[in-house]
N, C-alpha and C positions, 0 to 999 in steps of 0.2 A: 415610488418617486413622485409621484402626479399626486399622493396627499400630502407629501413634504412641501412640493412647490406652491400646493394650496394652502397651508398653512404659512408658511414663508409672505406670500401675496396678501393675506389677511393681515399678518401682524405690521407690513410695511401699511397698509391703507389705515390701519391703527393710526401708527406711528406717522404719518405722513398725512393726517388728517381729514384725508376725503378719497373715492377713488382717481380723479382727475390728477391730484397732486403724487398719489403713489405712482399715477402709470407713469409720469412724467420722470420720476427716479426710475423707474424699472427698466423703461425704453419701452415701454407696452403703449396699447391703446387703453382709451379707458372703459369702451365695451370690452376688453381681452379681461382685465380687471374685473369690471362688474360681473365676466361669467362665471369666472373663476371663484368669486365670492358665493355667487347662486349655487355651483355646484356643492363645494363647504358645506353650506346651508342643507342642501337638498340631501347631503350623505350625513349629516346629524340629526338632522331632523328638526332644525330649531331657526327663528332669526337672528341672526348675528347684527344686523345692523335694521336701526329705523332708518327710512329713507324720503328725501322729498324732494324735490327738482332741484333744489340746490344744491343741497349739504346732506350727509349721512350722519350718523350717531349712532353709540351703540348700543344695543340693549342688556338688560340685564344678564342674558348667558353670554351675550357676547362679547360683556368684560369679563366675565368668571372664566371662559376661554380664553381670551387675550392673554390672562395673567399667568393661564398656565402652559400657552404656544411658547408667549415671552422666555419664560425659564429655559424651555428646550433650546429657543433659538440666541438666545444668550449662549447656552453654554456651545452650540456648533460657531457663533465668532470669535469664545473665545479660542477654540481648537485652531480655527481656523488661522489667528494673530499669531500662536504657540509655532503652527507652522513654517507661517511668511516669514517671523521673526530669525527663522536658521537660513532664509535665504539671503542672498548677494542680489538677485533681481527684485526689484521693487515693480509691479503692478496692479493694475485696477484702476478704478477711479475716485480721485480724490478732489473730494469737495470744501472748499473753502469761502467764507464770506467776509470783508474788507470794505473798510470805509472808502468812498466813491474816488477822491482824491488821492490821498496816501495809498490806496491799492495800486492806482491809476500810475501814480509817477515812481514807487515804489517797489511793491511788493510783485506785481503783476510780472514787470520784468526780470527779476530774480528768479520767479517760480516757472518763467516760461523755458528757459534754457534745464530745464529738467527734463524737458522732451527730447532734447536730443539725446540725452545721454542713459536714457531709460524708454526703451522704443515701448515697452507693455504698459508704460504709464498714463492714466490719459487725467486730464485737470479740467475742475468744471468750478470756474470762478466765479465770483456772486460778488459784485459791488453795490452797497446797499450802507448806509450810514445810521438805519436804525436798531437796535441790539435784538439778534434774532436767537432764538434757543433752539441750540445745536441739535437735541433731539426730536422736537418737536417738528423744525426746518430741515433737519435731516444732511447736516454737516459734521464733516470728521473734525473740521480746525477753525476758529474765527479769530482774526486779526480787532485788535482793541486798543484804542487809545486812551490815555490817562487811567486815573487807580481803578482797582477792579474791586466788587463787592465780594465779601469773603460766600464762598458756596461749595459745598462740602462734595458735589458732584462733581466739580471742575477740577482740570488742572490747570496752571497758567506756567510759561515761561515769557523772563523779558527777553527783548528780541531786537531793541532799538532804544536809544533815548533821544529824544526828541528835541532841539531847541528853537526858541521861537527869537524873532528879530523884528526891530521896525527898523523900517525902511522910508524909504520915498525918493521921488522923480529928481533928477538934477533941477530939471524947471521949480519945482516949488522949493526947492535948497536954495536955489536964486533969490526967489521972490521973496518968499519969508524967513530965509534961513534955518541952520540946524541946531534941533534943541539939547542945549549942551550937558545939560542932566535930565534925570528921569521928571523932577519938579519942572519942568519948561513943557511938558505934553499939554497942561490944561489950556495953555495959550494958544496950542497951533491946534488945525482943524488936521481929523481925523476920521479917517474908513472903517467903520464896526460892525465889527461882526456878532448878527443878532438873530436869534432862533429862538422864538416865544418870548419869554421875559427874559434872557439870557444876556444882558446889557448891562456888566456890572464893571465895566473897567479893564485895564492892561495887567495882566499880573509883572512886580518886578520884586521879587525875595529877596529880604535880606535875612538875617541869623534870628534878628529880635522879632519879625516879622514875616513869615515864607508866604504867606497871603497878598501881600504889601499891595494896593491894589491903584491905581490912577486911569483919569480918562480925558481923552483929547475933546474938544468941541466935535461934534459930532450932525452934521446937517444929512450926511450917505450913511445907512446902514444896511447890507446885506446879507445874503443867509447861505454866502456859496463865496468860500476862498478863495477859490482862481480868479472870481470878479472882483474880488478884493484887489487884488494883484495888479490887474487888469486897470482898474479905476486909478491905484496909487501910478503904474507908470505913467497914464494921463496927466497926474500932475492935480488930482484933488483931494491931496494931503497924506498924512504919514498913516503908514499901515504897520499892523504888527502880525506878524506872521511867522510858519517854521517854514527854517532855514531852507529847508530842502523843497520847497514849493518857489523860493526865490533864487532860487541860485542858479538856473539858466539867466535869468533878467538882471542877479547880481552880475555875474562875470559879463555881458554885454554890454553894461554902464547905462542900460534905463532906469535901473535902482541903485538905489546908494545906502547902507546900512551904516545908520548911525547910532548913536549909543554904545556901542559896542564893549565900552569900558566899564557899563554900568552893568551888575547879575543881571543874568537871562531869565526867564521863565522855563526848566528842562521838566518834563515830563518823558515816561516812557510807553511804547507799545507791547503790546505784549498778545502771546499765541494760547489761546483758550479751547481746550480739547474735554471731552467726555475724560472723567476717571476712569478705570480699567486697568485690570491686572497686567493686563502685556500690552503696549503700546504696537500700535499696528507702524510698520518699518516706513510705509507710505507718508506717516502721520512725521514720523521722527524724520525723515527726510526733508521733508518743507521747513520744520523748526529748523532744524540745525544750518539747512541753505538760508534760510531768510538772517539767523544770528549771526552768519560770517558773513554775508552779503550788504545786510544794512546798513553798517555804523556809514562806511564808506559814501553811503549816499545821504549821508544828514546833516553834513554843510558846517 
């Protein structure tokens, strides 16, 4: 058992990139890790990993071993899935990562109420808006907005559709009034939202055009949505945003959603899992609660 778990601990400090980051999945310390690796070592006879105050790498046997731990330990999760999947009880822990917002107002609280109802399940969320790779990062599921790149590893399921909406304050509906087509945005000033060179306009699709793209005068531009939000009920011009990020501030009357008659911009999210012969029951529980849970919250 004590070379299975040494084995086990090597392929996760693989797969999880250094020992600090594996101990922190295991619940280990990261001397409990590093001895556990020396000993490996010590009962082979060989270095598994180069190592330097920072970071580790591995050396030449200790890819040629990784690759063939990997196999074995592949095939005990997939046993393991083969098992979980005949059970009613759902446990373990399940990791998930979600864009910082949409997790935040969305997904978080859907997935939280699965505590109650599953006492061995435990949830370990990760809000993070940069595209992390599930095995490398070492998640079961990651939450994705807009289309996804085709990749022969992954599964995806849609899980929401998304729509977006401009808005703004009753005060600037006053002052400069509301723009009665989507051709009236270049006139009024606008809150954009910019992330590198990411400043190309408002998407509004039509049939001859799903691209169709327009931009308001623009003097604010920020790189965080809820300041979006935030700036438009101030009253410093029209924002376009999804639905479901405005819709506490719609229904209290600080925003006021105009346009409305003109197509939206709809995009969907979607739940991005590792391929795999049997889907782990934990893995199918979060899709399936987040696809019945969503729609309801997208405004």
């Amino acid at each position: 058992m004590e070379r299975l778990k040494g084995i086990s601990i090597f392929v996760e400090a693989v797969e999880a990139g250094g020992f600090s980051a594996a101990a922190e999945r295991l619940h280990l310390t990261r001397s409990a890790v590093g001895k556990t690796i020396a000993r490996l070592e010590q009962r082979l006879g060989v270095r598994l990993f180069n190592r330097t105050t920072r970071m580790q790498s591995l050396t030449e046997e200790g890819r040629f071993f990784y690759e063939r731990c990997l196999r074995a330990v592949e095939e005990i999760r997939l046993g393991e899935a083969m098992l979980e999947s005949g059970r009613r009880d759902v446990r373990g822990r399940l990791r998930i990562s979600m864009p910082v917002l949409f997790g935040r107002h969305c997904i978080a609280p859907i997935l939280a109420r699965l505590l109650d109802e599953h006492p061995n399940l435990e949830l370990d969320l990760s809000f993070n808006d940069r595209i992390v790779d599930l095995l490398e990062d070492g998640f079961d599921l990651v939450i994705r907005n807009g289309p996804l790149k085709d990749n022969p590893d992954l599964m995806a399921r849609a899980i929401a559709r998304q729509r977006m909406t401009v808005c703004a304050s009753p005060a600037y509906l006053e002052k400069h009034g509301a723009p009665q087509t989507v051709f009236d945005i270049p006139q009024h000033e606008g809150i954009v939202y910019r992330r590198g060179d990411d400043d190309k306009g408002w998407i509004f699709p039509t049939a001859a055009d799903p691209g169709r793209r327009l931009a308001p005068k623009a003097r604010l531009r920020l790189d965080d949505l809820a300041s979006i939000s935030d700036a438009a009920v101030a009253g410093r011009g029209l924002a376009w945003l999804p639905c479901w990020l405005v819709r506490e501030e719609v229904l209290a009357g600080r925003l006021i959603q105009v346009l409305k008659h003109e197509p939206a911009n709809v995009f969907d999210a979607h739940a991005v899992w590792l391929r795999s012969p049997v889907m782990l029951p934990k893995v199918r529980l979060a899709i399936d609660t987040l696809a019945a849970g969503l729609p309801a919250m997208m405004g």
